[in-house]
C-alpha positions in Angstrom: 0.0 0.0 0.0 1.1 3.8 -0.8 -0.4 7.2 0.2 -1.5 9.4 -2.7 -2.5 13.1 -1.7 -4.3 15.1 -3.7 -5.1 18.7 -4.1 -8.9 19.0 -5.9 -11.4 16.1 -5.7 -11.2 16.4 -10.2 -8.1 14.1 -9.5 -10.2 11.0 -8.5 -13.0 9.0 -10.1 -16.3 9.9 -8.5 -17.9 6.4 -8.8 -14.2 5.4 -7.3 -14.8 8.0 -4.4 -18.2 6.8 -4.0 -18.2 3.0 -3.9 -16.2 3.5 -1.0 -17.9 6.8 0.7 -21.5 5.3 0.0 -24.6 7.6 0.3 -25.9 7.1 3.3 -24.1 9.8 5.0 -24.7 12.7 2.4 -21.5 14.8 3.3 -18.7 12.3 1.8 -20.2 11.9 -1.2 -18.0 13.1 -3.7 -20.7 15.6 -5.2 -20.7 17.4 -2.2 -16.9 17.8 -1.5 -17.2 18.8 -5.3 -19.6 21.2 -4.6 -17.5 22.8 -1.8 -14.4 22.8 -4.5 -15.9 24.7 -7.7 -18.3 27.1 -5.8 -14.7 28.0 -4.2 -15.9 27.9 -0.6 -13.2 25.8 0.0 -9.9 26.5 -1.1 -6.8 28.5 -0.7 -8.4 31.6 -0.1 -10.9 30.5 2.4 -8.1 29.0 4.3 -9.4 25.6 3.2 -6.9 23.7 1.1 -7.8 19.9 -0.1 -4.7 18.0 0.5 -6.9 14.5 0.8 -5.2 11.1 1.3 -6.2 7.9 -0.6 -4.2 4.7 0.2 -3.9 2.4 -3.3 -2.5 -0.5 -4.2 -1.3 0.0 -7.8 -4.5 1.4 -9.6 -6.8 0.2 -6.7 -8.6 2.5 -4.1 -8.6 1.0 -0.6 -9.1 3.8 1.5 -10.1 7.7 2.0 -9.0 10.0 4.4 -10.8 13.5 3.6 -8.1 16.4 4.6 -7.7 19.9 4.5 -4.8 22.2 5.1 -6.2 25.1 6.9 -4.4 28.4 8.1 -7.2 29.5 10.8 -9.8 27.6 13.2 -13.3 28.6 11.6 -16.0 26.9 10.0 -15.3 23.7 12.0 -17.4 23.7 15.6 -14.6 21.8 17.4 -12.8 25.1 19.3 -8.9 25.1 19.5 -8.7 29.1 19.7 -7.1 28.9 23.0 -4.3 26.6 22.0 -3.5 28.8 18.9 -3.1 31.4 21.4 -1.0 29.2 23.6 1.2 28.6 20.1 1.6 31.9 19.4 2.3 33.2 23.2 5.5 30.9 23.4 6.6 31.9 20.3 5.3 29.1 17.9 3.1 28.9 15.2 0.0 26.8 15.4 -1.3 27.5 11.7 -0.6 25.6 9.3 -2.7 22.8 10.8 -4.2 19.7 8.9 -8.1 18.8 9.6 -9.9 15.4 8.4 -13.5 17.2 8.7 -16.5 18.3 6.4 -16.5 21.5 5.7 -18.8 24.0 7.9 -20.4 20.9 8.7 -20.3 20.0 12.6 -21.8 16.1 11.8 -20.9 13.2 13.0 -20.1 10.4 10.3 -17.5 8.1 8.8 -13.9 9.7 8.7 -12.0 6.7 7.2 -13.3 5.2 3.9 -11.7 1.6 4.2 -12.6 -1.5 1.6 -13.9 -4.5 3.1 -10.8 -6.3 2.4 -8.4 -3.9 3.9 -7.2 -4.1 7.7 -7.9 -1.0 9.3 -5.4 -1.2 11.5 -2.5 -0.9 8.7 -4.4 1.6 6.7 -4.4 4.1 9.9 -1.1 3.6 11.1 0.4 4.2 7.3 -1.9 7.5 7.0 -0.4 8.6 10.7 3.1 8.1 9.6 2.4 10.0 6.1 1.0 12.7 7.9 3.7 12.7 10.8 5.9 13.3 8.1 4.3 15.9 6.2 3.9 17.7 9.2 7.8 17.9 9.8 8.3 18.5 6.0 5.8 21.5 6.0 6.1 23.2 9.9 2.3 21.7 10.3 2.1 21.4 13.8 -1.3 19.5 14.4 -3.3 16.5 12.9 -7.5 17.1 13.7 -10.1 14.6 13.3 -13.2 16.4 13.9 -16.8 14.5 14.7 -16.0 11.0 14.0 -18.6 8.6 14.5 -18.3 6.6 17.4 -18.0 3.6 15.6 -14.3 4.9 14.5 -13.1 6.1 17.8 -11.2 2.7 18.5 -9.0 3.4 15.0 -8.7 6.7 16.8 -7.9 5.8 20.2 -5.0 2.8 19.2 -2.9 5.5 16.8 -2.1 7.1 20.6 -4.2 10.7 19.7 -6.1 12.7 22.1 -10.0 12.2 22.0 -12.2 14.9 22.7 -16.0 15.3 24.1 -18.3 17.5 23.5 -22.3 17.7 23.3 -25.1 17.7 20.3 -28.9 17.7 21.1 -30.7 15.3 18.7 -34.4 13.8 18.3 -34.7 9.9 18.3 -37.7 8.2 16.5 -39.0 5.5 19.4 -41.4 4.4 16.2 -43.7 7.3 16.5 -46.8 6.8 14.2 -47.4 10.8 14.2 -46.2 13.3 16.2 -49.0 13.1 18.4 -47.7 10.0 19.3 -44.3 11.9 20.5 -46.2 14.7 22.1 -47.8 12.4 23.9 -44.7 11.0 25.9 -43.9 14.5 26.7 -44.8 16.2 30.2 -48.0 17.9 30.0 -46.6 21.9 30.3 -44.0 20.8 27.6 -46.3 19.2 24.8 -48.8 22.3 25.6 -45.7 24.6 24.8 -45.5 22.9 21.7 -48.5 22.6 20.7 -48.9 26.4 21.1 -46.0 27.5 19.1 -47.3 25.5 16.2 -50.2 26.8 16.7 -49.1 30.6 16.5 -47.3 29.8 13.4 -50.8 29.3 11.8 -52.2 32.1 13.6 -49.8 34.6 12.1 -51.5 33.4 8.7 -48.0 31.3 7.6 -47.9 28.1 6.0 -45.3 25.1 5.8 -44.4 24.3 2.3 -42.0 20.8 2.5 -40.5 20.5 -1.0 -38.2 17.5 -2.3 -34.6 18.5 -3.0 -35.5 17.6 -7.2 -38.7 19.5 -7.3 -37.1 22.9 -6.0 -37.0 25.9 -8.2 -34.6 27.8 -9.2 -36.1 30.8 -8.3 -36.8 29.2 -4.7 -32.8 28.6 -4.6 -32.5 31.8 -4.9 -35.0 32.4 -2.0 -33.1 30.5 0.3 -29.5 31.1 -0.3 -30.9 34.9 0.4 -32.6 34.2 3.8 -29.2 32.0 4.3 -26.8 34.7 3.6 -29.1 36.8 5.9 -28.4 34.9 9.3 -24.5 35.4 8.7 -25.1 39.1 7.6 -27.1 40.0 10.7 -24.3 39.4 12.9 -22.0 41.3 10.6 -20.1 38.1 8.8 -20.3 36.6 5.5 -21.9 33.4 4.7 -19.4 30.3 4.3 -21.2 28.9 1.5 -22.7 30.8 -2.0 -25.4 29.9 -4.4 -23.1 28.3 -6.8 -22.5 25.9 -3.9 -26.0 25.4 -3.6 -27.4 25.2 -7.1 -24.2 22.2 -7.8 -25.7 20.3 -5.2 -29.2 20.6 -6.6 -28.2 19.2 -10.0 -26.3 16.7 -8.3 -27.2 15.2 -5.4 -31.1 16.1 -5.3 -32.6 13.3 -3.5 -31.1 13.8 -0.5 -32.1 17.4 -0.1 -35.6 18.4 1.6 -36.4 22.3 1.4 -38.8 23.6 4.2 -40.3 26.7 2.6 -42.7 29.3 4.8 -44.7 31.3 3.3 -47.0 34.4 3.9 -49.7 36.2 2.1 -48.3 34.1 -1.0 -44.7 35.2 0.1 -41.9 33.5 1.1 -40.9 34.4 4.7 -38.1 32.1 6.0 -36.6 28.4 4.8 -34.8 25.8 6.4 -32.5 23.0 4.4 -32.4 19.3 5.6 -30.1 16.6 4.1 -31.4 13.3 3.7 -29.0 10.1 5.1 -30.0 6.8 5.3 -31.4 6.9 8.4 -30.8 10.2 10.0 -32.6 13.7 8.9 -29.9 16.2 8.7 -30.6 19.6 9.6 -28.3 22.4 8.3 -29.1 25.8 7.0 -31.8 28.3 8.1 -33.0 32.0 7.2 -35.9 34.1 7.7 -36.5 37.5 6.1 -37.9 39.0 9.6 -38.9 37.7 13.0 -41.8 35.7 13.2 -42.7 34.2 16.5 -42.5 30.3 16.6 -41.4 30.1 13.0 -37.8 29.3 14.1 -38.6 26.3 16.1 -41.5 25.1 13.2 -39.1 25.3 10.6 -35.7 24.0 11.9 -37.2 21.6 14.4 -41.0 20.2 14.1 -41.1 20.1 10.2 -38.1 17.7 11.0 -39.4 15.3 13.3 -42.4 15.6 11.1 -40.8 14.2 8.2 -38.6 11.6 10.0 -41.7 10.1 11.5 -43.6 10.4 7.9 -40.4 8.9 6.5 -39.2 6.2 9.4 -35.7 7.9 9.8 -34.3 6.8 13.0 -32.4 10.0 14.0 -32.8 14.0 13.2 -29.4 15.7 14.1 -30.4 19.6 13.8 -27.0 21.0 13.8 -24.6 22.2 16.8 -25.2 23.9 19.8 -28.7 24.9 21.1 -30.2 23.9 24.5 -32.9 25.3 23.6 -34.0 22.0 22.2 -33.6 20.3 24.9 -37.0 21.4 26.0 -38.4 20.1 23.1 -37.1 16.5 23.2 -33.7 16.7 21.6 -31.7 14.6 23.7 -27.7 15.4 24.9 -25.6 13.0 22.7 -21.7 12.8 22.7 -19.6 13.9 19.7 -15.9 13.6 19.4 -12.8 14.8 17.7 -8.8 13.3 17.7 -6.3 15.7 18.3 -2.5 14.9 17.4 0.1 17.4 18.3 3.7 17.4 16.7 5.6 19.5 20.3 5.7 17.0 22.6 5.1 19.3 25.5 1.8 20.6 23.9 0.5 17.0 22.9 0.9 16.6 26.6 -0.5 19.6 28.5 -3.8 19.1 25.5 -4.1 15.6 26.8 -4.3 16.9 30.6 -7.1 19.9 29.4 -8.9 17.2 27.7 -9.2 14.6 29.8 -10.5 17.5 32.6 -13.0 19.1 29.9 -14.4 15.2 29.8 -15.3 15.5 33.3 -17.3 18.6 33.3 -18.8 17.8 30.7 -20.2 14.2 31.4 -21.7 16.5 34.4 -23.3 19.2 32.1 -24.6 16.1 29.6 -26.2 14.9 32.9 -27.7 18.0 33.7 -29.2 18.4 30.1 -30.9 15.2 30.9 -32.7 16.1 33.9 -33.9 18.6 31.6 -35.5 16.3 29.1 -39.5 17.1 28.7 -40.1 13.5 28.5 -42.6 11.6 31.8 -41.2 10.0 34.0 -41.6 6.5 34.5 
């Protein structure tokens, strides 16, 4: 086995990319790393550079390792400000760092693509040593591996790296028929609460339009990518992502796209994009044109369970961050990332941080729980 790395996902065959990425975790697929490529919302100048690590035997793929060479710490939900700063304040330089991640995309999935046939075990200890080495080659002083699935932490764990915790809210479908069916496991004050912001969505005269990612306009593209732009733009930033971004994923990857659309007096008022997995409801991108009240949670949240239920979908992960779900059923889950640090004394002391983080925060995953609207029983 050898380590290719390449600079631009053009270099390898899609179906080659694909047969070992699959679809059933949307983010990997080789459209949507595309995507991210030609709409330029990842490259050089977004402090994004593809450097991504495929392991052949002669012409053969066996395994993926998506990778990025990035010169700053946004865009990927895992925060490392502080150790930048720890860099920088004894005189070293923490940037250039390399990041196996998706993109602006804080969810958990597969991080190594392996073939059946390959051993795991040799596959992650070549692509450590290749990137050991490109590290000391290039003054890259890190390695991050951000929201693994936990299914990968034990590849994670034996290469010797730090593991790091943190905490998602996500719905679980315990085989509701409707969501009556969920409301009615919640306590009574919560399922009234949620009942009555529904509610006062209707009573403000909106309604829910759910469209399927191949049966969205163009003109309701251009809709959302301006309510999108808007959240980013009301806190003074710019939007990560464009419309080139979005209309290349539209032509490619449709059917795992689900557009929530709300509309008002025949206009369009907000909109909320969902990608489709094969058993989990992604939730991603949101934007309203001006403050309605309730239309956030309808949107982002209950048009999501809705659809899993309709649908079967085991899971709906609505993004990072928010505890304000928890009120509404979304349950505290864990989510990982692997740290590796070339300066021995820094690998060290992040070991010692994480390992205390992991302990307060077991205790604030606890506390979200007793928070949980759910009856006791």
């Amino acid at each position: 086995m050898e380590v290719k790395q390449i600079d631009s996902m053009a270099q390898i065959d899609a179906v080659a990319w694909n047969r070992l990425s699959g679809t059933d975790y949307p983010f990997l697929r080789h459209e949507f790393l595309s995507a991210l490529e030609q709409s330029n919302a990842v490259c050089t100048q977004t402090g994004w550079q593809p450097a991504h690590l495929l392991v052949m035997d002669q012409q053969q793929l066996l395994a993926i390792l998506p990778l990025y060479l990035k010169s700053h710490s946004w865009g990927e939900y895992v925060f490392d400000h502080q150790w930048a700063q720890a860099y920088q304040q004894h005189g070293l330089a923490y940037y250039p760092k390399l990041v196996s991640a998706i993109p602006f995309t804080p969810c958990q999935g597969p991080r190594l693509l392996c073939a059946r046939e390959v051993n795991q075990a040799s596959v992650c200890t070549l692509l450590l040593g290749f990137i050991q080495q490109v590290a000391e080659r290039r003054g890259i002083s890190s390695w991050h591996c951000l929201f693994p699935e936990h299914a990968q932490l034990d590849w994670l764990q034996a290469l010797g790296v730090s593991v790091r915790e943190g905490v998602q809210f996500q719905w679980f479908n315990r085989n509701y028929l409707t969501f009556s069916d969920f409301l009615q496991t919640l306590s009574a004050d919560k399922r009234k609460m949620i009942k009555r912001e529904r509610r006062r969505v209707a009573e403000q005269g909106i309604d829910m339009l759910r469209v399927p990612g191949r049966e969205v306009t163009d003109a309701q593209w251009q809709v959302f990518f301006r309510f999108y732009a808007l959240t980013y733009l009301k806190r003074s930033s710019e939007p990560y992502l464009n419309l080139a971004f979005f209309k290349q994923i539209a032509r490619t990857m449709p059917e795992q796209l689900m557009l929530v659309l709300a509309v008002k007096d025949d206009t369009y008022v907000g909109a909320a994009l969902s990608f489709i997995g094969s058993d989990t409801l992604y939730g991603r991108y949101w934007g309203c044109q001006a403050e309605y009240n309730a239309l956030h949670f309808e949107a982002c949240y209950y048009q999501g369970v809705d659809y899993c239920i309709e649908h079967g979908l085991a899971r709906f992960d609505s993004g990072a961050q928010g505890e304000h779900k928890i009120s509404r059923g979304f349950e505290p889950v864990t989510t990982y990332s692997a740290h590796w640090l070339k300066d021995a004394d820094f690998a060290k002391a992040v070991t010692q941080f994480v390992d205390r983080e992991k302990k307060a925060l077991q205790h604030y995953k606890q506390d979200a729980a007793n928070y949980l609207p759910f009856k006791r029983t």
